[in-house]
C-alpha positions in Angstrom: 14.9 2.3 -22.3 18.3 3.9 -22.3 18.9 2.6 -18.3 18.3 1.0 -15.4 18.2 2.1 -11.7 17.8 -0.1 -8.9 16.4 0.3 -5.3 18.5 2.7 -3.3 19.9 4.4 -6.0 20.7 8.0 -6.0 19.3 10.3 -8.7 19.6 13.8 -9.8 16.0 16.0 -10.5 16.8 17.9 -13.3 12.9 18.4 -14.7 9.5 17.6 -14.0 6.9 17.3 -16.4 3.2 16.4 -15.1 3.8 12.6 -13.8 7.1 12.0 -15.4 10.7 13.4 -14.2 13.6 13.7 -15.8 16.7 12.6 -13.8 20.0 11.8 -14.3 22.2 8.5 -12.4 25.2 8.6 -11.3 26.8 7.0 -13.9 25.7 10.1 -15.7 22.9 8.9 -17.8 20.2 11.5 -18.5 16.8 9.7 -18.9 13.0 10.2 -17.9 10.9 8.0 -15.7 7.5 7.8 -13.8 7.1 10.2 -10.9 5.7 6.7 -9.0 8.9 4.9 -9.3 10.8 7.6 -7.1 11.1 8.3 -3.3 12.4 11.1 -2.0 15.7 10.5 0.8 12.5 11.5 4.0 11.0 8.7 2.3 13.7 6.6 2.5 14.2 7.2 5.9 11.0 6.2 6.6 11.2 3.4 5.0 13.9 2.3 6.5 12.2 3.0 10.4 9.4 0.8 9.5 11.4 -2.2 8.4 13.3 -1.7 11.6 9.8 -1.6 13.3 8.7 -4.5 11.5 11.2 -6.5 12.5 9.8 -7.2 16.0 5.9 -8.2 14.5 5.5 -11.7 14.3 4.6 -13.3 10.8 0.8 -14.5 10.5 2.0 -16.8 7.6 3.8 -17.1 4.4 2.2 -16.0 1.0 3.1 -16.5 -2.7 2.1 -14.3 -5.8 1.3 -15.8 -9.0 2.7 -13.1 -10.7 4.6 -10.3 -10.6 3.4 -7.5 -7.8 4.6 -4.4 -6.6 5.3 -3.7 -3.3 4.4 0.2 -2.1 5.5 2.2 0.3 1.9 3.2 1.5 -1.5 1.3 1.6 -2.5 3.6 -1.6 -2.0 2.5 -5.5 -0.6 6.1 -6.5 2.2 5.5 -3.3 5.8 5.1 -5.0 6.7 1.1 -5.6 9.9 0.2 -4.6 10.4 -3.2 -4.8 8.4 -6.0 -7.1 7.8 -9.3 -5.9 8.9 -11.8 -8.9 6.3 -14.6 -10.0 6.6 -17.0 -7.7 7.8 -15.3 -4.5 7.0 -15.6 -1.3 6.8 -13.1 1.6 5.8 -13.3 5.2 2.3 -11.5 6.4 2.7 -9.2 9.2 -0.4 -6.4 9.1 -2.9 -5.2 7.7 -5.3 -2.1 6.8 -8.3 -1.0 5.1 -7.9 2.1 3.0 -9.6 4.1 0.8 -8.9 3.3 -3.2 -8.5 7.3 -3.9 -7.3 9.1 -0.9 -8.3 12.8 -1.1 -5.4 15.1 -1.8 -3.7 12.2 -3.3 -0.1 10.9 -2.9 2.4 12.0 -5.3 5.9 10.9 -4.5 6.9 14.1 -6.6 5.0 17.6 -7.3 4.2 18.6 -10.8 5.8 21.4 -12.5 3.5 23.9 -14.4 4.6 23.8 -18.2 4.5 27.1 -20.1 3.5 27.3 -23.9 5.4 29.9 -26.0 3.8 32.1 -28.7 5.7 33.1 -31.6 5.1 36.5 -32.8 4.2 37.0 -36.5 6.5 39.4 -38.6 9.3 41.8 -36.9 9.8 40.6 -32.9 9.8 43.6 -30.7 11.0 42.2 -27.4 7.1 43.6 -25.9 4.9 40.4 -24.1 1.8 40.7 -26.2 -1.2 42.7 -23.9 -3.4 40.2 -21.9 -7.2 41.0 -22.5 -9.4 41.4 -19.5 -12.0 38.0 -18.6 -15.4 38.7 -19.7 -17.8 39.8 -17.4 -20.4 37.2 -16.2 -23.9 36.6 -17.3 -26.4 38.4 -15.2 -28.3 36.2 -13.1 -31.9 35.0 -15.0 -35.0 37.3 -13.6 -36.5 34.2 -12.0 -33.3 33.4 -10.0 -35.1 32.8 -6.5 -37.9 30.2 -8.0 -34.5 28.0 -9.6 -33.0 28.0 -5.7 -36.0 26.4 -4.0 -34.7 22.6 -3.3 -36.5 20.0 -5.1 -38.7 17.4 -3.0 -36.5 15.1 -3.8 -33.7 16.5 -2.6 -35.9 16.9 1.2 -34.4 14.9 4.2 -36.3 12.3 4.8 -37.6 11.2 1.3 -36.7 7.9 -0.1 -36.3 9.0 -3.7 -33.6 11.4 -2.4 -29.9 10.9 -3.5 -27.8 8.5 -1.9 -24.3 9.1 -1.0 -21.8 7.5 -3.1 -20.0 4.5 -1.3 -16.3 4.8 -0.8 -14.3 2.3 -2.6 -11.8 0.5 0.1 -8.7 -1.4 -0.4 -7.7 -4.4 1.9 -3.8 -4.1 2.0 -1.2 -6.6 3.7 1.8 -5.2 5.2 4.6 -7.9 3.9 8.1 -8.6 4.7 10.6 -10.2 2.3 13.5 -12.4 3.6 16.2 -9.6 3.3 13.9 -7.4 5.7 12.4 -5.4 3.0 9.1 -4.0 4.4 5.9 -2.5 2.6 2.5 -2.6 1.7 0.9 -4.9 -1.0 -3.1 -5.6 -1.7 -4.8 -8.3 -0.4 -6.1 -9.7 -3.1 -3.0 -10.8 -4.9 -1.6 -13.1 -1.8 -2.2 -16.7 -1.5 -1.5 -18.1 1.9 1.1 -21.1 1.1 -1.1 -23.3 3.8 -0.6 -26.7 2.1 -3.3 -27.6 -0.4 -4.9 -30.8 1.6 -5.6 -28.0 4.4 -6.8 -24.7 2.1 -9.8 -27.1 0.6 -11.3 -26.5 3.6 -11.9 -22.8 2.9 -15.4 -23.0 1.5 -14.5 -19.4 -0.6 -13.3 -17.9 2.2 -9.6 -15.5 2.5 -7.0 -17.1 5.0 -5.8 -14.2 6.4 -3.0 -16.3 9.1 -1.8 -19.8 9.9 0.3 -21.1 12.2 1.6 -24.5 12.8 0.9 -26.6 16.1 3.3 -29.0 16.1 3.8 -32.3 14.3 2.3 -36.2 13.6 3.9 -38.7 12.3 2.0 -41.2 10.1 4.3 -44.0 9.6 6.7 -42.3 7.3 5.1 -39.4 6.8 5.2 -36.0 8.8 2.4 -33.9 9.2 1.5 -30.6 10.7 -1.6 -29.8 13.1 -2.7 -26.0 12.0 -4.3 -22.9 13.2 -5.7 -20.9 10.8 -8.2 -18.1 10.5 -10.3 -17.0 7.5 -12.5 -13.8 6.6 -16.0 -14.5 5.1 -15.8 -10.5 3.5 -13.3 -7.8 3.1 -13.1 -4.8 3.7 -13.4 -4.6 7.3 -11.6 -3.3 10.0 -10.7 -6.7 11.5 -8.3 -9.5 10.1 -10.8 -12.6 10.5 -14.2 -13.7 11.9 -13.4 -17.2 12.4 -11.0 -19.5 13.4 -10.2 -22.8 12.8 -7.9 -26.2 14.7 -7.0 -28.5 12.4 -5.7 -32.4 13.7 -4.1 -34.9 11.6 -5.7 -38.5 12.0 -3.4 -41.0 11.8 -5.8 -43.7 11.9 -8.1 -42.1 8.5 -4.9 -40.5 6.7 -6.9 -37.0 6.7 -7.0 -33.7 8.4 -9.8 -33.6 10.4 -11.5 -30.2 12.7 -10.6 -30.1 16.0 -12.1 -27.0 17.2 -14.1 -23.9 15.5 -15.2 -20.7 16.5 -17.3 -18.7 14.1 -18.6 -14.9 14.1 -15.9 -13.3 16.3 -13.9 -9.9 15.6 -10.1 -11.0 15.5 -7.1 -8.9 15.2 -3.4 -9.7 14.3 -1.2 -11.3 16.2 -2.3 -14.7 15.8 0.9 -16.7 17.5 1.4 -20.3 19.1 3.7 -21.8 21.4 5.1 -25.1 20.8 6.1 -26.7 23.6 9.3 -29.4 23.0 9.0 -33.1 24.5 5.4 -32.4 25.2 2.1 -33.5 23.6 0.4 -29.9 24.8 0.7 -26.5 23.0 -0.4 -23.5 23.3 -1.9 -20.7 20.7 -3.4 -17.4 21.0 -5.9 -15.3 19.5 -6.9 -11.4 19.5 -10.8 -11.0 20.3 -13.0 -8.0 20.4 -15.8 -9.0 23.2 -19.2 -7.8 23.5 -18.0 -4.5 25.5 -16.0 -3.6 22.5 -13.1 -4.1 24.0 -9.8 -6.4 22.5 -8.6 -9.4 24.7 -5.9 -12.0 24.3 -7.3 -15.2 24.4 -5.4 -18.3 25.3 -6.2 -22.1 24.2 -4.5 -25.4 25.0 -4.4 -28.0 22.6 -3.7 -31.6 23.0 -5.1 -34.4 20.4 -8.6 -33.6 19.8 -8.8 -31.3 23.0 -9.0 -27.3 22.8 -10.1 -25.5 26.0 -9.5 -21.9 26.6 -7.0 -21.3 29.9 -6.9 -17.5 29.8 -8.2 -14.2 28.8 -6.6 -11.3 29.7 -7.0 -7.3 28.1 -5.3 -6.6 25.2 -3.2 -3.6 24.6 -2.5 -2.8 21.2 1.1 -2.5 19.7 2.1 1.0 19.1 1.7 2.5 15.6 3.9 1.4 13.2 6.0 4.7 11.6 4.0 5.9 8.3 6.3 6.8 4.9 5.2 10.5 4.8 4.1 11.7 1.4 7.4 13.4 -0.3 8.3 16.9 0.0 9.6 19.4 -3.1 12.7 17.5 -4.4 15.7 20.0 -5.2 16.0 20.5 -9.0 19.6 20.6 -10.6 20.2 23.5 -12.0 21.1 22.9 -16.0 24.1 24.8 -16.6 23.6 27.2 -19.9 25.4 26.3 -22.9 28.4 27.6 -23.9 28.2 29.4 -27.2 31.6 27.4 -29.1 32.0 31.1 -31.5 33.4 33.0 -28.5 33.2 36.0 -26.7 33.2 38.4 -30.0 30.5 36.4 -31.3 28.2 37.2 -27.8 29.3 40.6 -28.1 28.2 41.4 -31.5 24.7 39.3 -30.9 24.0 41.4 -28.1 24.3 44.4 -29.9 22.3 43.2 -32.9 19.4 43.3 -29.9 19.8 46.7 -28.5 19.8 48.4 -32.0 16.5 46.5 -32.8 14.6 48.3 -29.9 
């Protein structure tokens, strides 16, 4: 490793070979690096749009990492990764999507330039390309051509021992904020919801996908927090959770104990409550799709032990959020040619060393 280049950075293409690129800083170094690692200035630009648009989602929760993980600019592993999240870190869940593992056409950040292989000439060069020979002409078809075609039975609609389609492979991806407004897209799987530890045993196996807090107990000297939270049984589905959960802090057993479940539902991000100061009642809210297929905004109270719904109204969902478009054709630096140190007289006479030889 000859340098480093941080996030935001400005770096000059000078050459691109299959998935690496070779690119210069600004301090002048001259190094090469992995085509994933760069974003083009569109990119940027989106980038920087969706952070602005992120800014107005509300956070479902804080997560931790317990190890490094990259943060990309699209729900896709080949997308560029901009930023890594350090062991340890935390970031605040804001979305999240479903997408396939290899996304047809791919997404490289930067195209590939066709390489060229030189052959040297035995003996005496003569400054003539060496003639390309004609393909081969193709087989001729076998005489029985027409009994080969007919399908198979088992290839007949309707047969069991037919071929199945292969599954596509799907991705559950969190769209994540950090706390200096950096925005992008990390998988699932390698967040843990930071809900404290005497609440997450309650999980049974199942992912936490949000929690919120419903305001404070006090237990003698201790403070503790009623929750919301909502959890997902499988992933991979177009939904963020099919359950949710109320959890009360007894002061009289020193435990956390359920206040109020709902199980098998369809629920969507945002899940927000309202805290209400100097009283004992607050408010929370959930995303529901109904039996019509249609999304509503439900609306609980909670107070002690009680939860009773209060509204339901239709849901409209937030617009789309702006999408880092995959990266155009980067401009190249042209190399400049080197400068022969033996002069002018020296070019001169080379060049005429050539012409004589044809």
């Amino acid at each position: 490793m000859i340098g480093t280049a941080h996030h935001g950075d400005r770096l000059e293409v000078i050459e691109t070979r299959r998935r690496f690129v070779k690119v210069r800083t600004e301090e002048g170094v001259v190094g090469w690096t992995d085509s994933n690692l760069l974003l083009t200035q569109q990119q940027m630009d989106d980038l920087r749009r969706l952070s602005e648009s992120a800014t107005k989602l509300p956070s479902q929760g804080t997560a931790t990492v317990y190890e490094p993980v990259n943060m990309h600019a699209e729900p896709n592993r080949q997308s560029p990764s901009f930023f890594r999240i350090p062991e340890g870190g935390s970031v605040e869940v804001i979305g999240h999507r479903v997408a396939p593992r290899i996304q047809a056409g791919g997404s490289a950040s930067l195209p590939v330039k066709p390489t060229t292989t030189k052959q040297k000439a035995k003996g005496k060069q003569t400054g003539r390309s060496a003639p390309v020979l004609p393909p081969p002409s193709p087989p001729s078809p076998p005489s029985n051509w027409r009994e080969l075609s007919r399908p198979r039975a088992s290839d007949l609609p309707g047969n069991a021992s037919a071929p199945q389609t292969v599954p596509v492979m799907l991705d559950d991806w969190n769209l994540v904020r950090t706390r200096d407004g950096k925005t992008g897209w990390v998988l699932a799987r390698l967040l843990t919801m930071a809900i404290p530890d005497d609440v997450a045993q309650y999980a049974e196996g199942h992912r936490i996908t949000a929690y919120v807090s419903l305001g404070d107990v006090r237990d003698h000297e201790i403070v503790k927090h009623n929750w919301l939270w909502t959890t997902s049984t499988t992933g991979q589905q177009p939904y963020e959770f099919d359950s949710f959960r109320v959890f009360v802090w007894s002061a009289k057993h020193h435990h956390y104990e359920t206040a109020f479940i709902e199980r098998n539902v369809k629920g969507y991000y945002p899940v927000e409550a309202q805290v209400l100061p100097g009283q004992d009642a607050n408010n929370f809210s959930v995303v529901l799709e109904d039996k019509d297929g249609k999304l509503y905004r439900r609306t609980y109270a909670f107070s002690g032990y009680h939860v009773r719904m209060i509204s339901r109204t239709p849901y409209q969902p937030l617009p789309a959020l702006p999408e880092v478009r995959p990266a155009q054709n980067p401009d190249t630096v042209p190399v400049p040619a080197p400068v022969d140190p033996r002069g002018w007289r020296q070019t001169l006479r080379n060049w005429w060393k050539r012409w004589f030889r044809r």
